[in-house]
C-alpha positions as CSV (number, residue, x, y, z in Angstrom):
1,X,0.0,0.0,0.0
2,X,3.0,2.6,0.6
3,X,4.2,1.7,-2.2
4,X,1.3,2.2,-4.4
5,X,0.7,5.5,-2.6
6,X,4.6,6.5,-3.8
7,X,3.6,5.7,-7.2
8,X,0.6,8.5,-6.6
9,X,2.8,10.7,-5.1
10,X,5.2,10.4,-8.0
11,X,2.7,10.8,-11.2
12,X,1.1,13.5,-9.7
13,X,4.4,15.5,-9.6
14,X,6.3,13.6,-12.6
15,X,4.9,16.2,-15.4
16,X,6.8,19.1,-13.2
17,X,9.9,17.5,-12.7
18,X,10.1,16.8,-16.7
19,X,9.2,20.6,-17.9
20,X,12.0,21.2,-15.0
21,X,14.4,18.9,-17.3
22,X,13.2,20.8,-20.6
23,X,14.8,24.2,-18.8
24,X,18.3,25.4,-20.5
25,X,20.1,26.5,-24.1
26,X,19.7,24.5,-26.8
27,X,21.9,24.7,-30.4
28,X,21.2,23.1,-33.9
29,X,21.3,23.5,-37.3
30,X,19.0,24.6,-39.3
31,X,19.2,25.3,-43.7
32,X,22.9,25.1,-42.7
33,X,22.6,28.5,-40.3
34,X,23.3,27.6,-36.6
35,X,20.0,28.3,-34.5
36,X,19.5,28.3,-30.3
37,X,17.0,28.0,-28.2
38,X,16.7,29.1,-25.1
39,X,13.4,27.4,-22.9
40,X,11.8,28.2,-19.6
41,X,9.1,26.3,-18.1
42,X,6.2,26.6,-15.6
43,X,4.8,23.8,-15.1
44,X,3.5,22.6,-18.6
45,X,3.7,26.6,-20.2
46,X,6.9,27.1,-22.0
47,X,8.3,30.6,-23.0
48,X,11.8,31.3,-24.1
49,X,13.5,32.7,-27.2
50,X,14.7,31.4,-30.6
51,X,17.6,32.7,-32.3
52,X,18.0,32.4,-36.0
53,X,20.8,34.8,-38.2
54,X,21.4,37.1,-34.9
55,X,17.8,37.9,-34.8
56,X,15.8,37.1,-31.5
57,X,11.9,35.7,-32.1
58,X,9.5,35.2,-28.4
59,X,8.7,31.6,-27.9
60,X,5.2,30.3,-26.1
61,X,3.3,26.9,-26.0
62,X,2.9,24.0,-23.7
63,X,5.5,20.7,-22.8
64,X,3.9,17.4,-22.1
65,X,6.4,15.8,-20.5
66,X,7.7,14.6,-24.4
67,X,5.9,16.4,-27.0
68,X,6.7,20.2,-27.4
69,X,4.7,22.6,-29.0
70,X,5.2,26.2,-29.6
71,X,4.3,29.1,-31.7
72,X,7.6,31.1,-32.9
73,X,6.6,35.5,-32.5
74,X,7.8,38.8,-33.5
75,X,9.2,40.1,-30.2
76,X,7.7,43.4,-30.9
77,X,4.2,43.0,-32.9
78,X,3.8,39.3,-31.2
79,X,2.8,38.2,-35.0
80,X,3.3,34.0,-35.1
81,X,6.0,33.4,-37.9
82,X,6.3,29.9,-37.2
83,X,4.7,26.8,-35.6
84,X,7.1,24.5,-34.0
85,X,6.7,20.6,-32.8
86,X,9.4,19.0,-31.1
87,X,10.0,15.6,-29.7
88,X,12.0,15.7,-26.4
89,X,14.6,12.7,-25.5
90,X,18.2,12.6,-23.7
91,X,18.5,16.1,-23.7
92,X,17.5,16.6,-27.4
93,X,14.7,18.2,-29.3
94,X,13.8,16.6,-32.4
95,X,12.1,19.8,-34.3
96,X,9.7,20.4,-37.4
97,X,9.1,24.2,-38.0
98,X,6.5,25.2,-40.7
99,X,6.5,28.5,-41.5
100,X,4.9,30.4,-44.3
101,X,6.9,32.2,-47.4
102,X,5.9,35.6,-47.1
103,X,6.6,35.9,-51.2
104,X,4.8,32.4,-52.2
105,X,2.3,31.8,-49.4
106,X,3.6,28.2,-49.6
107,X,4.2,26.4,-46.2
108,X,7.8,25.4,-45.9
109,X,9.1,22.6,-43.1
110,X,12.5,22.5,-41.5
111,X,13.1,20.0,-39.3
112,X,16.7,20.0,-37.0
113,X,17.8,18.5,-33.9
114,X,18.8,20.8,-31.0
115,X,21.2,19.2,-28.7
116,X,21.2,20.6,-25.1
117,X,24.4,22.8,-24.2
118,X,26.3,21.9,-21.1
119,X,25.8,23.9,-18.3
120,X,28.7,24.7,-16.0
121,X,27.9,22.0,-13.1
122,X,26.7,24.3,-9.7
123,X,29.1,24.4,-6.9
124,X,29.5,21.8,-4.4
125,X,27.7,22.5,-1.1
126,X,30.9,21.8,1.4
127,X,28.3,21.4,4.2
128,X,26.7,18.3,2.1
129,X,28.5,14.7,1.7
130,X,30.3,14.6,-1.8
131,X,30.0,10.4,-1.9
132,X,25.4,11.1,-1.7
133,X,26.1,12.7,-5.3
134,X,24.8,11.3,-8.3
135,X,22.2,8.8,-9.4
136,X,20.7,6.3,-7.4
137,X,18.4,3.4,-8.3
138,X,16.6,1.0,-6.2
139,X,14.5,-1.9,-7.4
140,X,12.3,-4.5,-5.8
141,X,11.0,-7.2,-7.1
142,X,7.8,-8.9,-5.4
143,X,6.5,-12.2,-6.8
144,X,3.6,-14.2,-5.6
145,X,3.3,-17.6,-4.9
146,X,1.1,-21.1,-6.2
147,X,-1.0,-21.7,-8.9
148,X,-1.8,-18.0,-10.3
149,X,2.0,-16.7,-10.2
150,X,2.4,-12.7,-10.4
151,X,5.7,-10.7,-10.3
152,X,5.8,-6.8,-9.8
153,X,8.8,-5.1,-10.0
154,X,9.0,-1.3,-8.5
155,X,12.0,0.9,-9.8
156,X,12.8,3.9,-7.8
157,X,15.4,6.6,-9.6
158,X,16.9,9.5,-7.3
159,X,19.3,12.2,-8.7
160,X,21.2,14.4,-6.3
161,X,23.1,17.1,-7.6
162,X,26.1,18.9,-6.4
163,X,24.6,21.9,-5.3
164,X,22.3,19.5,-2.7
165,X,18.8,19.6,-5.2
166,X,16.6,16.7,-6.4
């Protein structure tokens, strides 16, 4: 029973710990021009900015926990120039911008994978125990017995980083 109610505990606040992971600078290429994107989340509403050729576009829409979607602004006017749709994996963004040709009226699609740039890891809390740092996994296995066999297996992940957050 505790551990069913951990399993609550933990969807109910799984879809804030993965916009949380979402958060940072991103960098890709895109019609052989290099491209960033910078996210912030809030629970499921992301905001942030994309940079394309030096100039800076406002970025909106919602994270599910895997599938991103955004619309792509004019900082000033707010007028959408682009739709994009992004897978999310291993700190990567698998994207597919459509956009239309302001000449043509034609819808183009770009697709690019931004890769997650590396953040300079936060300091070390000296008042915290260096060797409780990193990943931690525990799994337990519970199998039933007789005629009508049953095996559950529970995996629980903890990551503790340097500066002492979870």
């Amino acid at each position: 029973m505790r551990a069913l109610s951990l399993l609550c505990l933990l969807a109910c606040i799984s879809p804030t710990l993965l916009a949380a992971d979402l958060d940072g600078r991103y960098q890709g290429t895109l019609d052989e021009h290099p491209v960033e994107l910078v996210l912030r989340s809030q629970g499921q509403q992301v905001e942030g900015e994309y940079i394309e050729d030096q100039q800076r576009f406002r970025v909106s829409g919602h994270f599910n926990g895997q599938a991103l979607q955004v619309q792509i602004s004019a900082p000033g006017s707010g007028q959408v120039l682009a739709n994009m749709n992004a897978n999310y994996a291993n700190d990567m963004l698998a994207a597919s911008l459509a956009a239309r040709d302001p000449q043509s009226g034609q819808t183009l699609l770009r697709e690019t994978l931004f890769q997650r740039v590396a953040t300079a890891p936060p300091q070390a809390d000296p008042r915290q125990d260096p060797a409780l740092i990193g990943t931690w996994v525990y799994e337990q296995m519970t199998n039933s017995e007789g005629l009508e066999y049953a095996s559950l297996t529970t995996v629980t992940t903890l990551r503790i980083r340097a500066d002492g957050s979870i």
